[in-house]
C-alpha positions as CSV (number, residue, x, y, z in Angstrom):
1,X,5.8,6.5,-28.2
2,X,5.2,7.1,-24.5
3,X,7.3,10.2,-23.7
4,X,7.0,11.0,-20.4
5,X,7.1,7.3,-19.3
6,X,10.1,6.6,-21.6
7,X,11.7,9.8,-20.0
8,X,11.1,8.7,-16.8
9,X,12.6,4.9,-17.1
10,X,15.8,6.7,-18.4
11,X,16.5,8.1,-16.2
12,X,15.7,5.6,-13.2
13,X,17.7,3.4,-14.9
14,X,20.8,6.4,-14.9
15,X,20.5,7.0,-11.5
16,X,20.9,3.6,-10.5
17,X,24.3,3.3,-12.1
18,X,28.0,4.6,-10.9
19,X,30.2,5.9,-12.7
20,X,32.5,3.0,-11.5
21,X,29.8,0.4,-13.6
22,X,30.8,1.9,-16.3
23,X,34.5,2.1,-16.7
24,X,34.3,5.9,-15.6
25,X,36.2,7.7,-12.6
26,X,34.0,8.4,-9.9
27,X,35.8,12.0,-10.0
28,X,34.6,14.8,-7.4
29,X,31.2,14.7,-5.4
30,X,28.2,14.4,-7.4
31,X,25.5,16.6,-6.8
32,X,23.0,14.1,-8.3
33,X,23.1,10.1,-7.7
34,X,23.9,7.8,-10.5
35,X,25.8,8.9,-14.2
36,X,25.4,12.5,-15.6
37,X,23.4,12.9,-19.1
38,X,26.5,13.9,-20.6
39,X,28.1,10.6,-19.6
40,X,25.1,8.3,-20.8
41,X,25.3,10.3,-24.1
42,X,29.1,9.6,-24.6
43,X,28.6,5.5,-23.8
44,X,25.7,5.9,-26.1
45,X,27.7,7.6,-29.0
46,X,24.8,10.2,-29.2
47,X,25.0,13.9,-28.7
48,X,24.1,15.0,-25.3
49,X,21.5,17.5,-26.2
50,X,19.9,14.6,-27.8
51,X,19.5,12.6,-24.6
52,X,18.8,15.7,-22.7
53,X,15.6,15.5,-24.5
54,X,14.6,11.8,-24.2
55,X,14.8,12.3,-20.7
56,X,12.7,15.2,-21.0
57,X,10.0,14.1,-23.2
58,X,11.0,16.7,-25.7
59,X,12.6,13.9,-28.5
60,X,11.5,12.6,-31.6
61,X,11.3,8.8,-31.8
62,X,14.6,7.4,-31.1
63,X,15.8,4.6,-33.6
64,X,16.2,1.1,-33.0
65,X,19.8,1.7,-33.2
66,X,19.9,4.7,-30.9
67,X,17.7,2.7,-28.0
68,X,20.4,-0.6,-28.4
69,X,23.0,2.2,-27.8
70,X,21.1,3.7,-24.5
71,X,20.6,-0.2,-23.6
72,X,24.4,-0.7,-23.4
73,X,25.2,2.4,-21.9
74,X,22.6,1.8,-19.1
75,X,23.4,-1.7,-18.5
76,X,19.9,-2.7,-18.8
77,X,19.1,-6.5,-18.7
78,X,16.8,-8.2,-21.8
79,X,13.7,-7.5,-19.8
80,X,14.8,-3.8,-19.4
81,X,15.8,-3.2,-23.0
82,X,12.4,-4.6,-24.3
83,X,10.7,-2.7,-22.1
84,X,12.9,0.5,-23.4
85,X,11.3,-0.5,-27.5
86,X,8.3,-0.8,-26.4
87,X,8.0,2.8,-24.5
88,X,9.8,4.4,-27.6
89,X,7.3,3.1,-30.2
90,X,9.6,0.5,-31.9
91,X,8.3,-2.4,-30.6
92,X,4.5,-4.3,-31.4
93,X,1.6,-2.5,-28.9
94,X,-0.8,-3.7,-27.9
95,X,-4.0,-1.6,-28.7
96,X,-6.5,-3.8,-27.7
97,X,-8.2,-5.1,-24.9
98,X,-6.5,-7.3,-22.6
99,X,-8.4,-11.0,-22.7
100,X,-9.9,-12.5,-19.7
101,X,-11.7,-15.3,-21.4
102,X,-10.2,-18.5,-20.6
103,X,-9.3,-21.3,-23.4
104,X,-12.2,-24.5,-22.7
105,X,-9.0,-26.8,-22.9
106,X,-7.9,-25.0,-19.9
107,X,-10.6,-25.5,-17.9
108,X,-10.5,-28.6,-18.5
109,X,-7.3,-29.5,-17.4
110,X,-8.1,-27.5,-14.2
111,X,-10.5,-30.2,-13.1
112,X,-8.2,-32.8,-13.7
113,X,-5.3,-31.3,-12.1
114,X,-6.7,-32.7,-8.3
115,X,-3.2,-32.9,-6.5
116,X,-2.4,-29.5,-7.6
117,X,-3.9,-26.2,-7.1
118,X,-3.7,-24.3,-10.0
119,X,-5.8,-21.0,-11.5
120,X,-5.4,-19.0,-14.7
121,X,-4.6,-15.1,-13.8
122,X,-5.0,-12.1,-16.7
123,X,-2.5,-9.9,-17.6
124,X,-3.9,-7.7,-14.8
125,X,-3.3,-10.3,-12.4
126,X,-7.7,-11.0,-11.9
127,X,-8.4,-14.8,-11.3
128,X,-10.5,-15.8,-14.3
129,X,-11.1,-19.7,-13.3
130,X,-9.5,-21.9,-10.9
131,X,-9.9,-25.8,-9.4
132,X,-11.4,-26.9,-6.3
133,X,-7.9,-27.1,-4.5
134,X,-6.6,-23.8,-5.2
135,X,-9.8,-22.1,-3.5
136,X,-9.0,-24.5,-0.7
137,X,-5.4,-23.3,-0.3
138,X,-6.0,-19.8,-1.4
139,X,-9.5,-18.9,0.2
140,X,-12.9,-18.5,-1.9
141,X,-12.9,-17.2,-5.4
142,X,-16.3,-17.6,-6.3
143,X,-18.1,-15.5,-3.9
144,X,-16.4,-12.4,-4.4
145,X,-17.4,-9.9,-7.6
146,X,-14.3,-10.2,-10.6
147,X,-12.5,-6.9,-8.9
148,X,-12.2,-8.5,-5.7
149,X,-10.7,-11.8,-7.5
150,X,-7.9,-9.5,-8.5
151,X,-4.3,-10.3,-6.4
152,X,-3.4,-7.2,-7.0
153,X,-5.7,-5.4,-5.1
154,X,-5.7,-8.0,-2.5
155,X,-1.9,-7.0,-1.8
156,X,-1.8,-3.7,-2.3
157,X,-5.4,-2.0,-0.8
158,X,-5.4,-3.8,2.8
159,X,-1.5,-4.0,3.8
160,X,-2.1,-5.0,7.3
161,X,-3.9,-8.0,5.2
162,X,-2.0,-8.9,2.5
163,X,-0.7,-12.2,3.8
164,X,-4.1,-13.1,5.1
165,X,-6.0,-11.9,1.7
166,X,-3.4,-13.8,-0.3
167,X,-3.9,-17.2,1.3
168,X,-1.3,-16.6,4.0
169,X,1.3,-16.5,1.7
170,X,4.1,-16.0,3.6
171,X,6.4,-13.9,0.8
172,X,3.7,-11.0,0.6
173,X,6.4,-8.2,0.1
174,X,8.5,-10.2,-2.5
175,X,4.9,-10.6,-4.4
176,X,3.6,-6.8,-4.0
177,X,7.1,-6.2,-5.8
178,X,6.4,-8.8,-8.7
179,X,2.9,-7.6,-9.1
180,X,4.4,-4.1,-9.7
181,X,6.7,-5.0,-12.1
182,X,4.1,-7.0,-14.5
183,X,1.7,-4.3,-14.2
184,X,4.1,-1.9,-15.4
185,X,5.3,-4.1,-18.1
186,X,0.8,-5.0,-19.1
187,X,0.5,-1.3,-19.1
188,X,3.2,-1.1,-21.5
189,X,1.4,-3.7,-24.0
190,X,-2.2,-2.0,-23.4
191,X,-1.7,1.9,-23.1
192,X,-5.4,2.2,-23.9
193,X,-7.1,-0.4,-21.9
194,X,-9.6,1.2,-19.3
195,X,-9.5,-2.0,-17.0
196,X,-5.0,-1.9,-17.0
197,X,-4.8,2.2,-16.9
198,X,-7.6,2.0,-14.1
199,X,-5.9,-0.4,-12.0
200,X,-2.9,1.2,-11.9
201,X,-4.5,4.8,-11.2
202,X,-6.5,3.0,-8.6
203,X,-3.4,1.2,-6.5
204,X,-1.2,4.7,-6.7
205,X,-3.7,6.4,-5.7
206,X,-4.8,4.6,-2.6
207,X,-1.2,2.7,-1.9
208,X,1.9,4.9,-0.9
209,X,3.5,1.5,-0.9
210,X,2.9,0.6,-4.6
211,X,3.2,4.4,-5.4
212,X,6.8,3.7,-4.1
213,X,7.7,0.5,-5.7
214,X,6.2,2.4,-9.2
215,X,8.6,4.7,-8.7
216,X,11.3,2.3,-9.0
217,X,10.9,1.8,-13.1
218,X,12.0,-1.6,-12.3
219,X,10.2,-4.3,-14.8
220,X,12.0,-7.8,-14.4
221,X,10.9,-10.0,-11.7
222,X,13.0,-12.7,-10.4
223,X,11.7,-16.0,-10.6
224,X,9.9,-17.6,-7.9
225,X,10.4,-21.3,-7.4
226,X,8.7,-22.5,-4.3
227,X,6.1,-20.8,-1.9
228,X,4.8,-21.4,1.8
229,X,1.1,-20.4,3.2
230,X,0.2,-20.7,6.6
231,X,-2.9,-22.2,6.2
232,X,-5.3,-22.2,9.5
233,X,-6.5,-25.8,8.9
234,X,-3.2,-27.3,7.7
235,X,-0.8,-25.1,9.0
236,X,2.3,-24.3,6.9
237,X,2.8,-26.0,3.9
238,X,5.3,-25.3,0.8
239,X,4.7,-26.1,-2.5
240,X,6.5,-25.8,-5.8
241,X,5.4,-23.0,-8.5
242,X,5.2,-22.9,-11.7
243,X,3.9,-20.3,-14.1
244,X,3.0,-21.3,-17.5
245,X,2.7,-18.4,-19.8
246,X,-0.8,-18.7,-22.2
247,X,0.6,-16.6,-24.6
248,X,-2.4,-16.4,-27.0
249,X,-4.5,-14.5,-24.2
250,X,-1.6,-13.0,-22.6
251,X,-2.7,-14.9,-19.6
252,X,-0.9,-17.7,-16.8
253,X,-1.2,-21.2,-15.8
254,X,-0.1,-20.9,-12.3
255,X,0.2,-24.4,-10.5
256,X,1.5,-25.3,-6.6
257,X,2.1,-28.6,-6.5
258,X,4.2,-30.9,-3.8
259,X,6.5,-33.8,-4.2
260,X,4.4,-37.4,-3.9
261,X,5.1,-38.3,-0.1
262,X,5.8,-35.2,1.6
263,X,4.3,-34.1,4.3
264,X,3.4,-31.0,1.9
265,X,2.1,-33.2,-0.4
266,X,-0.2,-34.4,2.6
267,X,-1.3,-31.8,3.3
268,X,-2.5,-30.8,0.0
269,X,-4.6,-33.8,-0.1
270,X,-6.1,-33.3,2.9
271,X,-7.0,-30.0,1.5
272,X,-8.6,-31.6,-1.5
273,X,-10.9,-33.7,0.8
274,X,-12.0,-30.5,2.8
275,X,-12.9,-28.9,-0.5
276,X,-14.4,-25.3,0.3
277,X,-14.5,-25.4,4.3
278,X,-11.0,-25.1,4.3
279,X,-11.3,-22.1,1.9
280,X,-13.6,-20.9,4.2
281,X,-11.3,-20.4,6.4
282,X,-9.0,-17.5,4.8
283,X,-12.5,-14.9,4.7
């Protein structure tokens, strides 16, 4: 049970709601934004002082049936509510390492994947292997040492870069705010990994912009179905995305591909012809 971090999602997550989201009269000015304790503990059919605590990082474990009452008093979607368990202990942790070897199968299909770009990405968000077209689109991954492979650095520790470090991608913001959400949700499953606790020391430390966005609690991302780089050989190009979850390793198949005819999908061939010059391009 993570106490201060449970604490602090609850009451994120409070502060968030009005009283009108609830069914409750607004009343007189509030002094505080979102519900009062009191009022979370009444939805929740628990006693206030109770709450008080959780908040506080003062409580015992809460039971499962306790946290399903928070959940419903706080609104909070699937995502949120797992994430809830997991910070109060009643969910599966994991202890160990996060895994950043990649399947042989997958590398495999990599190679044979020539009209798409694809690359498998850790929990952490660190490139572990990718095909020839996704360092074409995306710039060179095998040059740099494994921490420099990592997106989330790249977006977060050169913000007058970000687009430019992540291929020109053109949604940088929307994808600094998806990478915080997943790191808070790995950090979750590995409390004790030195590579996932380091990370996220690292980017608070050194980026008031993810310190912000942590801030937030939030931990589901919305999906992203489609995204555009502004490529300096081919110029703009959007592709569709898919993430396939590898959930043996806790890793993700990520693949951009273009529908056969399109100009897009032209200009992903051409990329596949220029190999790693165009790559070369993004350093």
């Amino acid at each position: 049970m993570n106490r201060q971090e449970l604490g602090a999602f609850l009451r994120s997550r409070r502060e968030r709601l009005r009283p009108e989201d609830v069914g409750l009269p607004s009343g007189p000015r509030r002094r505080t934004p979102g519900l009062r304790r009191e009022e979370v503990a009444v939805l929740a059919h628990i006693s206030t002082e109770y709450y008080v605590r959780l908040e506080q990082g003062r409580a015992p474990r809460p039971s499962g049936e306790v946290l399903a009452g928070i959940a419903g008093a706080l609104r909070l979607t699937g995502a949120e509510s797992d994430h809830l368990h997991v910070l109060a202990g009643t969910a599966p942790i994991r202890t160990r390492l996060h895994r950043r070897d990649v399947r042989p199968s997958i590398l495999t299909l990599l190679e044979r994947l020539e009209q798409t770009a694809a690359f498998v990405m850790s929990a952490v968000f660190e490139v572990l292997a990718w095909n020839d077209l996704a360092a074409a689109l995306m710039g060179d991954f095998a040059s740099p040492a494994p921490p420099e492979r990592n997106l989330a650095r790249r977006a977060f520790l050169g913000p007058e870069r970000a687009a430019a470090a992540l291929g020109g991608l053109s949604d940088a913001t929307e994808f600094r705010h998806h990478v915080v959400m997943e790191l808070r949700s790995a950090l979750a499953r590995y409390p004790t990994d030195p590579m996932v606790t380091g990370l996220v020391d690292e980017l608070r430390d050194a980026s008031p912009d993810f310190a912000r966005l942590w801030q937030r609690h939030d931990v589901q991302a919305a999906q992203t179905l489609t995204k555009t780089f502004r490529h300096p050989v081919v110029g703009e190009i959007t592709v569709d995305c898919d993430s396939l979850a590898l959930t043996d390793r806790d890793q993700h198949l990520v693949l951009y591909s273009a529908q056969p005819g399109s100009p897009d999908a032209e200009a992903l061939a051409l990329l596949h012809v220029l190999g790693a010059q165009a790559g070369d391009f993004l350093r």
